[in-house]
Structure formats: structure tokens, C-alpha cells
C-alpha positions in Angstrom: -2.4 -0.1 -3.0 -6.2 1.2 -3.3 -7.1 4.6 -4.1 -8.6 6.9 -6.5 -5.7 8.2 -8.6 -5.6 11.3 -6.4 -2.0 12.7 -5.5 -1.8 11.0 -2.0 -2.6 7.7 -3.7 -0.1 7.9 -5.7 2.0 9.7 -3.2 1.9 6.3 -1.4 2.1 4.0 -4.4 5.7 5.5 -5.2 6.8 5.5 -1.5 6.2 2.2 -1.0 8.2 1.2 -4.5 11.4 3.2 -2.9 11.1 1.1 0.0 10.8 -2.2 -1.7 14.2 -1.0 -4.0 15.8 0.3 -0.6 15.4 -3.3 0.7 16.6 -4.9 -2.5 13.1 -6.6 -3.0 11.6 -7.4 -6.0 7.7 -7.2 -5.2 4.5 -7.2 -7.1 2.7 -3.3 -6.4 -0.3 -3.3 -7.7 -2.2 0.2 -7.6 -6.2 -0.5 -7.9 -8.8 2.0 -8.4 -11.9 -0.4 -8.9 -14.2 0.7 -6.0 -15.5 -2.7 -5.7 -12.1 -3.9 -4.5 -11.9 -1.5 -1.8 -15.5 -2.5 -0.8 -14.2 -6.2 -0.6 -11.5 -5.1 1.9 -13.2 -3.2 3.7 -11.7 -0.4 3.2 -14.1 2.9 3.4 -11.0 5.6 2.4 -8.3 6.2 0.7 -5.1 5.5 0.4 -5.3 2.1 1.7 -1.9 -0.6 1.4 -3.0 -4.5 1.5 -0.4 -6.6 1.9 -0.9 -10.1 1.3 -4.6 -9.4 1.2 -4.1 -7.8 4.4 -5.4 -3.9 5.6 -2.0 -2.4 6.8 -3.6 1.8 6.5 -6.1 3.2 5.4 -6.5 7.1 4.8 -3.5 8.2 5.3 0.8 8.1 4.3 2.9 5.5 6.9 6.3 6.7 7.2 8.8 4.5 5.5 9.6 3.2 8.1 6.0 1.6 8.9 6.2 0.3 5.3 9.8 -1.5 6.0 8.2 -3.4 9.2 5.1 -4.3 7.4 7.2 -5.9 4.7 9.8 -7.3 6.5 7.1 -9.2 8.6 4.7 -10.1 5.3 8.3 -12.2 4.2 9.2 -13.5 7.4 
């Protein structure tokens, strides 16, 4: 997860910890606020979610359910 440390960032970093513990998956979250990362991803605002190195949203909370499909297809 990429942001600033605002409330939405972290808004998004805890949602997508319950879904990971909903699906019984142990995952590594890692909440970055280096703006040279988000650079490096492209990604021009925040909240942004990688997966696998991977721009799933930028600017905005998925529903969980958005979160559950990007995960289930990062493992598949």
C-alpha cells in the first residue's frame, strides 16, 4: 500500500488486512510512504495497492470485494 499516512491511506491499509484474515491468508502488507516509490510505480495519487509489484487502484477505497478478486487472482 502507498500513501501519505492520511486517514484514507490507512483506511485502505486496514481493509485490506481484514480481507487477507477473512480469506485465511497469511500475506506480507507493506504500507510505504517514501514518495520515490510511488514515483517508481507510477503512481501520481494516493491510496494506491500494488500487488505483486502490480497497480491494482490508485486514489481511491475498492470495496472488499475488489480486494478478494485481486488476491485470489495474485495466488492463482
Amino acid at each position: 500500500m502507498v500513501g501519505q499516512g492520511c486517514y484514507i491511506c490507512d483506511r485502505l491499509f486496514e481493509i485490506t488486512l481484514q480481507v487477507l484474515s477473512e480469506m485465511g491468508i497469511a500475506g506480507d502488507v507493506e504500507k510505504v510512504t517514501d514518495i520515490a516509490v510511488s514515483k517508481q510505480f507510477g503512481v501520481t495519487a494516493t491510496p494506491a495497492l500494488l500487488l505483486n509489484n502490480q497497480v491494482k487502484v490508485v486514489g481511491r477505497i475498492p470495496a472488499k470485494t475488489e480486494i478478494r478478486e485481486w488476491i485470489k487472482s495474485a495466488i492463482s
